[in-house]
C-alpha positions as CSV (number, residue, x, y, z in Angstrom):
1,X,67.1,30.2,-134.8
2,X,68.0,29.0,-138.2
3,X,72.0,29.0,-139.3
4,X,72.0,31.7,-140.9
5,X,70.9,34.0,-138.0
6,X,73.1,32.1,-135.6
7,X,76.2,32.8,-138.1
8,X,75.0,36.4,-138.2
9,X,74.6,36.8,-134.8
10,X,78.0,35.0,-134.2
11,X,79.6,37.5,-136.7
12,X,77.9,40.6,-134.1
13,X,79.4,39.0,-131.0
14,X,82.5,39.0,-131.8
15,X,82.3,42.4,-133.1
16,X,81.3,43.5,-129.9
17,X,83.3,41.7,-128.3
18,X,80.9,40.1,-125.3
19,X,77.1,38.4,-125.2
20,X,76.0,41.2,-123.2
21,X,77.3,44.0,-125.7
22,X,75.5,42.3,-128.5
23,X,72.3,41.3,-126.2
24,X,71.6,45.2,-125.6
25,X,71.8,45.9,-128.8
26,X,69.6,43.6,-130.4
27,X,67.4,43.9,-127.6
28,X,68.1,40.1,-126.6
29,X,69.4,38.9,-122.9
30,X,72.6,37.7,-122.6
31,X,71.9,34.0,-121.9
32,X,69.8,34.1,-125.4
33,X,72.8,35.5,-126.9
34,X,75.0,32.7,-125.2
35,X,72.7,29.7,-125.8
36,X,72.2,30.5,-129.8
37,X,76.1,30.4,-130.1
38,X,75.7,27.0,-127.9
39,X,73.7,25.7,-130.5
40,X,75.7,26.9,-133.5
41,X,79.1,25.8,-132.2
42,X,77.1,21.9,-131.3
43,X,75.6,21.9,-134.9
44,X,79.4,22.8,-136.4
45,X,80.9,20.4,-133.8
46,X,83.5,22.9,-133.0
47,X,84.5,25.9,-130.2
48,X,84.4,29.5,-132.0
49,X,84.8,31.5,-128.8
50,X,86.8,31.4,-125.7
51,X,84.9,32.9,-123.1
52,X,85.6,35.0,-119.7
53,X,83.3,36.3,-117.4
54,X,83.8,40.0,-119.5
55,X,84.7,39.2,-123.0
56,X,84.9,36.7,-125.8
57,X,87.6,36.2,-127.9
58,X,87.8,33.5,-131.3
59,X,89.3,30.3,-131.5
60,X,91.9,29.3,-133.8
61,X,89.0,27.6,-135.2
62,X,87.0,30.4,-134.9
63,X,88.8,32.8,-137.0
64,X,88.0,32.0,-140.2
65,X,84.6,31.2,-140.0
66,X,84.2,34.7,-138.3
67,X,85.9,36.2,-141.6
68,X,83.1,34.2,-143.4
69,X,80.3,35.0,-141.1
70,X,81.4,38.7,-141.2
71,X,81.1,39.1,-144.9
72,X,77.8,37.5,-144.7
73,X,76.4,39.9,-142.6
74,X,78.1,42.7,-144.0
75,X,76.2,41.6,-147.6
76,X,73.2,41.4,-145.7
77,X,73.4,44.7,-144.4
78,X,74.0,45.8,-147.6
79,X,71.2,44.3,-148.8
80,X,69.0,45.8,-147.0
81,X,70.4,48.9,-147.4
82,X,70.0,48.8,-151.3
83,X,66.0,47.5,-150.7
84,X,65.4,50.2,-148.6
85,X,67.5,52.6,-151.2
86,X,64.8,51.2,-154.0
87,X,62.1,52.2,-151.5
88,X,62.6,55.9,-151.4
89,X,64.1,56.5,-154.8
90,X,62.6,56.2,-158.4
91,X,64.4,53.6,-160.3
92,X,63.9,50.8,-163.2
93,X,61.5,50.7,-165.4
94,X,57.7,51.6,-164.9
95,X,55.3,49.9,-167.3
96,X,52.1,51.5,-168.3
97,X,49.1,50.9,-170.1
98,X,47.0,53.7,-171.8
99,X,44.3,53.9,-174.2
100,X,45.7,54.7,-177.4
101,X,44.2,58.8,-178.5
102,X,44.6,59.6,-174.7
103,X,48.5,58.2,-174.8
104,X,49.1,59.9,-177.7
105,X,47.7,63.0,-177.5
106,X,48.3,63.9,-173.0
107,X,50.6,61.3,-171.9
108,X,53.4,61.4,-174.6
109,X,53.8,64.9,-174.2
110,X,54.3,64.9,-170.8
111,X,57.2,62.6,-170.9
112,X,60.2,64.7,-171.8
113,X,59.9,66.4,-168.8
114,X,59.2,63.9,-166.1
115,X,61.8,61.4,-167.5
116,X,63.9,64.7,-167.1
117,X,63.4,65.2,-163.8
118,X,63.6,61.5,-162.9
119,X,67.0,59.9,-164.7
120,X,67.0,56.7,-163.2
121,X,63.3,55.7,-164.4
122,X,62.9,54.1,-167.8
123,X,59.2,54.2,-169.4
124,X,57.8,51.3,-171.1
125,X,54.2,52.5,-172.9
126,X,51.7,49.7,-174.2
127,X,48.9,52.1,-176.2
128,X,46.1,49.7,-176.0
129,X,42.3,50.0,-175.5
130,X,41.5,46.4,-174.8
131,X,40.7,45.6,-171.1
132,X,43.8,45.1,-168.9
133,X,44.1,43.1,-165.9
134,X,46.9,44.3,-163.6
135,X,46.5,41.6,-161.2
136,X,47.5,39.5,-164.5
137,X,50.0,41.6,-166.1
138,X,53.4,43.4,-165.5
139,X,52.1,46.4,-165.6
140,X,52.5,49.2,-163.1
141,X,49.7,51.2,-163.8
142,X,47.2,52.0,-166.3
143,X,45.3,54.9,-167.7
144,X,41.7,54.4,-167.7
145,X,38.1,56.3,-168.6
146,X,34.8,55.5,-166.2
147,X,33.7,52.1,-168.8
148,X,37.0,51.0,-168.4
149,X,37.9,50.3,-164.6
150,X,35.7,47.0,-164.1
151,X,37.7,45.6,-161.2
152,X,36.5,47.1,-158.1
153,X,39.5,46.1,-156.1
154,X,41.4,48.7,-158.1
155,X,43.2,52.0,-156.8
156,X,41.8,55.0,-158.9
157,X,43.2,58.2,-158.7
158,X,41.2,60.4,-161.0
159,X,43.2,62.8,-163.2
160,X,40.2,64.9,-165.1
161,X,37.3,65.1,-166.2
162,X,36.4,64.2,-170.2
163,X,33.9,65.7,-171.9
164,X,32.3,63.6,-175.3
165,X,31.5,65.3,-178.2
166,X,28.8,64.3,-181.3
167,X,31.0,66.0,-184.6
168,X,31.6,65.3,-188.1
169,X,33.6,66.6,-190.8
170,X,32.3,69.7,-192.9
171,X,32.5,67.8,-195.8
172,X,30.6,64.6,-194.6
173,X,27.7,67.7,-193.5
174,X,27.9,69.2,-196.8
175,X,27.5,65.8,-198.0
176,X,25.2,64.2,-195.9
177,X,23.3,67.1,-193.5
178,X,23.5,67.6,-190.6
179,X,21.3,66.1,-187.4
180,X,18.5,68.5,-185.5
181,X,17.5,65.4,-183.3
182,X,19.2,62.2,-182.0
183,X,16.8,59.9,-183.9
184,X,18.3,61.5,-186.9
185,X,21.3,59.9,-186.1
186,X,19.6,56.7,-187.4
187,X,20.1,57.9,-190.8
188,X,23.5,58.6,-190.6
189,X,26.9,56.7,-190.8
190,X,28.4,56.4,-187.2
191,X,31.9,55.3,-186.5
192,X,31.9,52.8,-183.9
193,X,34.8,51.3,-181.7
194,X,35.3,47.4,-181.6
195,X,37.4,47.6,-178.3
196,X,34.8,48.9,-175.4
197,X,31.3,48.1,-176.1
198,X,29.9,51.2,-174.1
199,X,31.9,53.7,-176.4
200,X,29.4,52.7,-178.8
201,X,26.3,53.7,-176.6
202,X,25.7,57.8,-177.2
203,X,23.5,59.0,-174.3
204,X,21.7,62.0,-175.0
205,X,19.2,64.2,-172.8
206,X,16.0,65.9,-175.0
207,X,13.7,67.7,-172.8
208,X,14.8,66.3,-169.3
209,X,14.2,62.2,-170.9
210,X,17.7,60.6,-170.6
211,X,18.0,58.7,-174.4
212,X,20.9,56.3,-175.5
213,X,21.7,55.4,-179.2
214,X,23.1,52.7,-180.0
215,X,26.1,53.9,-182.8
216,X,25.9,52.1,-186.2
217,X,27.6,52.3,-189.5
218,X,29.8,50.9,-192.0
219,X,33.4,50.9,-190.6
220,X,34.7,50.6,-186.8
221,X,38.2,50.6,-185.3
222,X,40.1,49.4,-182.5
223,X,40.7,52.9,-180.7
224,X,39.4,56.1,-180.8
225,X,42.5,57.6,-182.5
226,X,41.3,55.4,-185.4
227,X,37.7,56.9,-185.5
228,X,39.7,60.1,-185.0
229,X,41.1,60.5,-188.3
230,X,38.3,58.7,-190.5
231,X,36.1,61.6,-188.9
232,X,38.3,63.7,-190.3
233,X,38.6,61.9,-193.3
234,X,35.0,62.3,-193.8
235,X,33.8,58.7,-193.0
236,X,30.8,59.5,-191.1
237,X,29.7,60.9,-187.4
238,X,31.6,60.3,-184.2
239,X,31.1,61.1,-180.3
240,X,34.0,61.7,-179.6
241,X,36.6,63.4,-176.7
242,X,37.0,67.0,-176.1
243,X,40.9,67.0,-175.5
244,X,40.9,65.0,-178.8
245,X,38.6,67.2,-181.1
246,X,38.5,70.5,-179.5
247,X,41.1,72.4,-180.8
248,X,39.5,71.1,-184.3
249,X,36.4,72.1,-183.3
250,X,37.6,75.4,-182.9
251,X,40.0,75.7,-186.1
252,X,36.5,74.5,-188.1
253,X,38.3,71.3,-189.3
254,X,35.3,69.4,-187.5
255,X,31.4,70.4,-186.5
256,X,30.3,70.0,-183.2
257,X,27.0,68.5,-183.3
258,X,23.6,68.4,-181.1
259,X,25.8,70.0,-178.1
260,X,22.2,71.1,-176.8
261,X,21.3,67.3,-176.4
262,X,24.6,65.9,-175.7
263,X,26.3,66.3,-171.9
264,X,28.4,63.8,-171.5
265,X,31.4,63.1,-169.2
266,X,34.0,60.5,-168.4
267,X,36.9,60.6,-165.7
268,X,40.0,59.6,-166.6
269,X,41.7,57.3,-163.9
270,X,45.2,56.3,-163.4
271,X,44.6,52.7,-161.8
272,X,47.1,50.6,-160.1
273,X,46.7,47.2,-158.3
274,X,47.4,48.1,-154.2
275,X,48.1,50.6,-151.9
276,X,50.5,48.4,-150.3
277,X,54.3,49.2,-150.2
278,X,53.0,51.2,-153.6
279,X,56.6,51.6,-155.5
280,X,58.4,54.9,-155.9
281,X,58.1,54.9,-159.5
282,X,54.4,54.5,-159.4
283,X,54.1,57.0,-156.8
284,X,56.1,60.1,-158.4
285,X,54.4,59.7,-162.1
286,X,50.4,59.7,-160.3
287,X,51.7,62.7,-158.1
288,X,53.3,64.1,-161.9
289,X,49.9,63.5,-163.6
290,X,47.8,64.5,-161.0
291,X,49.7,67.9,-160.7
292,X,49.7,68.2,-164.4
293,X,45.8,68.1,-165.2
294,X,44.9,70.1,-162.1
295,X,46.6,72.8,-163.6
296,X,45.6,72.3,-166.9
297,X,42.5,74.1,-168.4
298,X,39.8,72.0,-169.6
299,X,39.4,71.2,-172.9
300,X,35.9,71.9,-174.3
């Protein structure tokens, strides 16, 4: 047993005030109890206990190392206290990682409320498309479509289900026409994004054959809320997602196109790194999420 023990154990003896009080409550024997205060009073070179066949009392010597011992393993009590305290209780700051439309337009909303309901947690958002590595980074988590979870030694919880959308601005129709058939597409302006290669591979189904397109045009960006607003703007055709464009769909601002050829789905994962000892913080926002898109309607 190293020093520190010994003091600690030294410290519970005298508390109890015999070996074979402290023995039955660590679970220990008597004579284990007796031969590790042996060995701490050799290593000090001096006698902390007087001993009887029923008690133990301290030496003058004795005294004030007990007073130091004691506040040791009073701070270690404490200690372990506050670890398990951390444990059970959301606290700190949790870090997350989100693709940049999805943050914006489901996560941020959300927050008021949870951070409401949990006033010891601190959020720290990074809006980001570009692949993230949580074995790598400090973040806790990370929400994530289907193209984006690469690691298989991820956790996934899945959140919903996305639905991607062919549309264009009115006035880029009225401009430009609109598409009967996929291979029209060819002939069109398609916003790509730089970040995830797949995002730019439209998979279509015409007459039971499965088709992918592979999107091309004069202007990408680093995140679908980018492509968002230049298909707005007019810039040219976009697949993009249905909790994104759907009330716009619906208002007439943009044109849903080719929805007989186009059925396409992502999930949307929140992702952390292990299961292991998985922090509070962690825990209560995935349980938030998950409880928040089960009850929501599906955007189409």
């Amino acid at each position: 047993m190293d020093i520190a023990n010994q003091m600690i154990l030294f410290a519970n003896v005298v508390d109890h005030g015999s070996f074979s009080a402290t023995a039955r409550s660590l679970g220990l024997s008597p004579s284990a109890v007796s031969k590790q205060i042996g060995h701490l009073e050799d290593r000090l070179g001096i006698r902390l206990l007087n001993r009887s066949t029923r008690n133990v009392s301290l030496t003058q010597e004795g005294r004030p190392f007990y007073e130091r011992c004691a506040e040791i393993a009073a701070g270690v009590l404490e200690a372990e206290a506050m670890a398990v305290s951390l444990g059970k209780r959301p606290q700190g700051t949790l870090r997350i990682a989100a693709t940049v439309a999805f943050g914006k337009a489901q996560l941020l909303p959300l927050l008021p409320h949870f951070l409401a309901d949990h006033p010891d947690l601190r959020v720290t958002l990074e809006l980001t498309d570009r692949s993230i590595d949580l074995s790598e980074s400090d973040y806790d988590m990370a929400i994530r479509f289907t193209e984006q979870v690469e690691d298989p030694s991820v956790i996934t919880v899945k959140l919903t289900k996305n639905e991607r959308l062919i549309c264009a601005s009115p006035a880029y129709i009225a401009a430009h026409g609109a598409p009967e058939t996929p291979q029209d597409l060819a002939r069109h302006n398609c916003l790509r994004i730089s970040t995830v290669a797949h995002w730019n591979q439209w998979h279509f189904d015409e007459d039971g054959k499965k088709t992918v397109f592979e999107a091309s045009g004069n202007f990408e960006a680093n995140s679908a809320d980018g492509i968002y607003y230049a298909t707005l703007a007019g810039l040219g055709i976009a697949r993009l997602s249905s909790y994104l464009v759907g009330p716009d769909i619906r208002s007439g601002r943009l044109l849903h196109l080719l929805p007989e050829h186009c059925e396409e789905y992502a999930n949307v994962y929140a992702v952390y790194s292990s299961r292991r000892n998985l922090s509070p913080k962690v825990r209560v926002f995935i349980d938030y999420l998950v409880g928040h898109f089960r009850s929501a309607p599906q955007a189409h």
